[in-house]
C-alpha positions in Angstrom: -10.3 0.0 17.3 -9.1 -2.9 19.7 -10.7 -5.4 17.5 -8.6 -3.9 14.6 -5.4 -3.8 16.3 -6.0 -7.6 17.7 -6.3 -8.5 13.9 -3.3 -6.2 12.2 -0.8 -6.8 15.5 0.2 -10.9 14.8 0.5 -10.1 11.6 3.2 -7.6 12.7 4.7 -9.5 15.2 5.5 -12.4 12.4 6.9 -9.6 10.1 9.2 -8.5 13.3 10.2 -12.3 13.8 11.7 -12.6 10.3 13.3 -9.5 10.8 14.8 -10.5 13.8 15.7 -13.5 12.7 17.9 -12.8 9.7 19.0 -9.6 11.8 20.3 -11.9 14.5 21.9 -14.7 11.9 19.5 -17.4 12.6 18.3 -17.9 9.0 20.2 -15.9 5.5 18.6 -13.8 3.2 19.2 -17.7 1.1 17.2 -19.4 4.1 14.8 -16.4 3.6 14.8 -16.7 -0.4 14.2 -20.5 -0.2 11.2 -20.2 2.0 9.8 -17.6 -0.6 9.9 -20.4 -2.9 8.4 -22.5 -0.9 5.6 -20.4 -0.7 5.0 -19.4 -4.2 5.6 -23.1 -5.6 3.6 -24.7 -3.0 1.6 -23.4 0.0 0.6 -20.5 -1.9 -0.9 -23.0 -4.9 -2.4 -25.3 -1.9 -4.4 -22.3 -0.8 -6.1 -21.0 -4.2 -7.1 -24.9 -4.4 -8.5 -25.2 -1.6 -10.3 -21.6 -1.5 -11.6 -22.5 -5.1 -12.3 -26.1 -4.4 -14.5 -25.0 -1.3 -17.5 -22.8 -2.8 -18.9 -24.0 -6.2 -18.6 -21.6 -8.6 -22.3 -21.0 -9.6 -23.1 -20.8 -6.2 -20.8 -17.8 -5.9 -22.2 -16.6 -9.2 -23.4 -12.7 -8.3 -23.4 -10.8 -11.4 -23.3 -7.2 -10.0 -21.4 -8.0 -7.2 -18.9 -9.5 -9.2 -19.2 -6.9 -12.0 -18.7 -3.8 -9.3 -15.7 -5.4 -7.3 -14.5 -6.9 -10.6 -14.5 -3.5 -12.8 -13.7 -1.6 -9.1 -10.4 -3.5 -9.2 -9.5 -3.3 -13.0 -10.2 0.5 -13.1 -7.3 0.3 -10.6 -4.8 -1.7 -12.3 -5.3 0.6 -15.5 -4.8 3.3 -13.1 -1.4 1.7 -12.0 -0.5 0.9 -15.5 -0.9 4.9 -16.9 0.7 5.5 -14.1 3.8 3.7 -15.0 3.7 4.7 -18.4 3.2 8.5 -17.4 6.7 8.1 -15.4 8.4 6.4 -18.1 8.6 2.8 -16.3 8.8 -0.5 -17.7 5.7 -2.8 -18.8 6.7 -5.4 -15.6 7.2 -2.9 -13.3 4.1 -1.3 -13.9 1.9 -4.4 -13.6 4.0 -5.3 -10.3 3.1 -1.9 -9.0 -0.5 -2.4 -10.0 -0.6 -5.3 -8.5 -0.4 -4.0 -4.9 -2.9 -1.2 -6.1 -6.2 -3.4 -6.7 -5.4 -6.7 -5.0 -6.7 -6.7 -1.4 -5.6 -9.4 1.9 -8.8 -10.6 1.4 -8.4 -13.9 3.3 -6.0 -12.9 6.5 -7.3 -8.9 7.4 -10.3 -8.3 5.3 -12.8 -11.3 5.6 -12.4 -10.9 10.0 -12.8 -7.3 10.1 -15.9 -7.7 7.5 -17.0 -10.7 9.4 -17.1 -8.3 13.1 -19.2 -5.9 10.8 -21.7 -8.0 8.5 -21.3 -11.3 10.5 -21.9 -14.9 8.3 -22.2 -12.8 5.2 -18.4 -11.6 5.3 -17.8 -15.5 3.7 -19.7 -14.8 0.9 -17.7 -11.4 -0.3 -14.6 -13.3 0.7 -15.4 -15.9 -1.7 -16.4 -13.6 -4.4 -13.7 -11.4 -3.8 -11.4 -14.1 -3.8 -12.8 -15.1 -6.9 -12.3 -11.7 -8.8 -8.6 -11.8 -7.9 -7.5 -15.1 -8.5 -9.4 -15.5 -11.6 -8.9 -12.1 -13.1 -6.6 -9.7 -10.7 -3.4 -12.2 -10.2 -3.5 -13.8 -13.8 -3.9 -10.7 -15.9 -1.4 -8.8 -13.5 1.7 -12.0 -14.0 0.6 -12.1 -17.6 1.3 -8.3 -18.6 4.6 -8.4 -16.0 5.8 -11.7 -18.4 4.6 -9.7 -21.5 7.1 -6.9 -20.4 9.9 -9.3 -20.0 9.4 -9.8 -23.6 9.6 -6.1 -25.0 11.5 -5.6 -28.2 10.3 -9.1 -29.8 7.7 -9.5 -32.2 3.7 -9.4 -31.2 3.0 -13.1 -31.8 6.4 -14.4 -30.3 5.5 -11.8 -27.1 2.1 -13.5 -26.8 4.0 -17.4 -27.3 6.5 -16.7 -24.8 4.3 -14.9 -22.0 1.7 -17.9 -22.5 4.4 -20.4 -22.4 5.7 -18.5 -18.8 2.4 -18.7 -17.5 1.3 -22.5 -18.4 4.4 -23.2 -16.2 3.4 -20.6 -13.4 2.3 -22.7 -10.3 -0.4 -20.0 -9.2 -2.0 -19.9 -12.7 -1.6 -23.8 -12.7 -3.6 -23.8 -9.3 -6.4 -21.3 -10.4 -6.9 -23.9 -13.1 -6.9 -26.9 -11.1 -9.1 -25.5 -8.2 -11.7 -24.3 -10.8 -11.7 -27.2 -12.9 -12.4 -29.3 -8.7 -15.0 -26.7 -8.0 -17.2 -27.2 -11.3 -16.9 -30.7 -11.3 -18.2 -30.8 -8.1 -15.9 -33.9 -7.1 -14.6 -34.2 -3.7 -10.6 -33.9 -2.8 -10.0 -37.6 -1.3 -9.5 -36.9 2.5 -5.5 -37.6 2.8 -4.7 -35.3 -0.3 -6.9 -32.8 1.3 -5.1 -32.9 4.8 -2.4 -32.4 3.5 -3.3 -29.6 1.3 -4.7 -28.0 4.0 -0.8 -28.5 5.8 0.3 -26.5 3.2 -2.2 -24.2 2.5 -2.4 -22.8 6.3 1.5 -22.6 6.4 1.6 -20.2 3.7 0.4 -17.0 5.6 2.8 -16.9 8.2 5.5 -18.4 6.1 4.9 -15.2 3.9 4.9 -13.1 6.7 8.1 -14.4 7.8 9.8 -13.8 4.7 8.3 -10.5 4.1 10.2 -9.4 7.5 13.6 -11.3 6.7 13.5 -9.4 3.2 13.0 -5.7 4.8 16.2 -6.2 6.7 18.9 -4.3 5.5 16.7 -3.0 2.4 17.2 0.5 1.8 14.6 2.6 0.5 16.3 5.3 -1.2 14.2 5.9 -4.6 11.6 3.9 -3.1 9.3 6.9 -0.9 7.6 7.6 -4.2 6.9 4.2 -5.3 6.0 2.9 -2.1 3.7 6.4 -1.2 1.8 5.8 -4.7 1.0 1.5 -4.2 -0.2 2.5 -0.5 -2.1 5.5 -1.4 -3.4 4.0 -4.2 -4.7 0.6 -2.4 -5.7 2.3 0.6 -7.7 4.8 -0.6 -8.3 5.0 -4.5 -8.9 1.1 -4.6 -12.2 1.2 -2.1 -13.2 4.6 -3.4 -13.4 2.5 -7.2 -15.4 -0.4 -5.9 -17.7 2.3 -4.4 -18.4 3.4 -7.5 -19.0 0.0 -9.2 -21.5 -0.7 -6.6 -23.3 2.9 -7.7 -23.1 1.4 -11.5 -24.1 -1.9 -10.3 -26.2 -1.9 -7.0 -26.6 -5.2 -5.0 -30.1 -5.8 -3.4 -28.0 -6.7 -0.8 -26.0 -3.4 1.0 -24.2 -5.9 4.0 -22.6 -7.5 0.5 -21.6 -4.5 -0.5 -20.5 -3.0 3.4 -18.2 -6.6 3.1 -16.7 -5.8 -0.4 -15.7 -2.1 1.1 -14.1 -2.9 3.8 -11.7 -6.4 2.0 -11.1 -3.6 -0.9 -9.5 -1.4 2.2 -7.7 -4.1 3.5 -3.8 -3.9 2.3 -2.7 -5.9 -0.6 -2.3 -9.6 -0.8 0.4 -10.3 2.3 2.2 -12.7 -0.3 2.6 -10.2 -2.8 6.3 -9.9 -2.0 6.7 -13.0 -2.9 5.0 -12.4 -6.9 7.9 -9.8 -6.6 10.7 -12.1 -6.4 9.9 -13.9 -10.0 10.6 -10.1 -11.5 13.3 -8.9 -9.1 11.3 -6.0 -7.0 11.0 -8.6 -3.8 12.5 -5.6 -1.7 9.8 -2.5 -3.3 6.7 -5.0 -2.6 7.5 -6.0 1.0 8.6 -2.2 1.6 4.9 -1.0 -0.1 3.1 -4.2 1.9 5.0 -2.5 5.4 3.7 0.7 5.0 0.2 0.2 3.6 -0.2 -2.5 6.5 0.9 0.0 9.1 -1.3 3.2 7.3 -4.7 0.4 7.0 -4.9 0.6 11.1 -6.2 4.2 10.3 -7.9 3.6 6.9 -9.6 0.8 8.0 -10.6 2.2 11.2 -12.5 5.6 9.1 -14.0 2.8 6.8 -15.8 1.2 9.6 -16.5 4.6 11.1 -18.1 5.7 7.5 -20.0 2.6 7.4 -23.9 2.3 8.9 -23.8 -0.4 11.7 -25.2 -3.6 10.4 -27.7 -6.3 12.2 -26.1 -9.1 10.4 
């Protein structure tokens, strides 16, 4: 439990600083805003690169692994999705929404509690993890949230102008580029790495930061529901789907698997605010990312109870 809470409580304490911050007029909700962009257009891009540019891609290659966490995670969007459309919401909010519900913090709360569990092994079902959602989870989830922008116009100029949105999105621009480094196998020349790297650590806590500054003064009236179904969703119906793609498709492997349980029960991504912003929901997404960070403490904690010690 202690080694939980020593994970979860900086990430609080950089959520209360922004809060505190704008509360107490040292930065504006603009300050806040513009370090949100600077996230989503830069440190954010620097860190899929550099995840993507680290581990070669067929080395990562693990077809039921990736099949189980892969169709775990989809089954959840679609979930999120008919969920939306059963309440009679909008395309983009829907795929916002189902966002949170089947993308995990893989990198900042899952991969060290999986690494306590399965030791070594927790970087391998980070880096295929991280591979399922930003090759297939973040892309397909910005894709059908542009598509809904576009409702009422033709199929074909829907498709044109969601494509043309996303060839000028920096995160899909960075899954590219980081995929395109990792196959070729080429190395990032030392200074252009250093100072990806500066960007690409400063985009946790900058995200953080802002996810505090925009809580303050949000009101949550007509939110409970929203915000109950994302955490509910991610918390609980998210690791209970990848358990069942690792029944379909079993992994020689179980300390694999143990690591992909316990990122899937990890919150959602902790800059998924800021994917919010683009599509004006900033304040439901960092409301939703609160609560299910608060609730994981517990649902994490029954996860690793659940879970047969490993040797690793």
């Amino acid at each position: 439990m202690l080694d939980v809470l020593a994970i979860t409580t900086p990430i609080f304490l950089l959520i209360a600083l922004g809060y505190v911050a704008v509360m107490g007029g040292v930065v504006t909700r603009e300050h806040v805003q513009g370090i949100g962009r600077l996230v989503v257009n830069f440190a954010l891009p620097a860190l899929i690169v550099r995840s993507l540019s680290q581990h070669p891609l067929p080395e990562m290659f693990n077809a039921h692994y990736l099949l189980a966490y892969g169709l775990g995670s989809l089954a959840m969007l679609a979930f999120g999705l008919a969920l939306a459309r059963f309440q009679r919401r909008q395309l983009t909010h829907g795929a916002i929404m189902a966002m949170g519900m089947g993308t995990a913090n893989s990198g900042f709360i899952g991969y060290p509690i999986a690494a306590m569990v399965i030791g070594p092994k927790a970087g391998i079902a980070l880096a295929l993890c991280m591979l399922i959602e930003n090759m297939v989870m973040i892309p397909l989830s910005l894709a059908l949230a542009e598509a809904g922008r576009q409702q009422g116009l033709s199929v074909s100029r829907t498709i044109m102008t969601t494509l043309q949105r996303l060839v000028r999105n920096p995160v899909i621009l960075s899954i590219i580029v980081g995929a395109l480094i990792s196959l070729s196998g080429m190395d990032i020349p030392t200074p252009l790495y250093k100072a990806l790297d500066m960007l690409a650590n400063a985009s946790a806590p900058a995200a953080l930061f802002v996810i505090g500054g925009t809580l303050y003064g949000l009101k949550v009236q007509g939110m409970y529901r929203d915000v109950g179904q994302i955490t509910l969703a991610k918390l609980v119906l998210h690791p209970l789907l990848v358990l069942l793609g690792f029944q379909l498709f079993p992994v020689a492997d179980t300390t694999l698997m143990m690591g992909a349980l316990i990122i899937a029960s990890a919150p959602m991504l902790s800059i998924y605010p800021i994917f919010g912003v683009r599509f004006s929901m900033d304040g439901l997404c960092a409301a939703a990312l609160l609560a299910a960070s608060v609730v994981s403490f517990f649902t994490i904690s029954t996860v690793l109870w659940l879970l047969p010690s490993s040797g690793a």
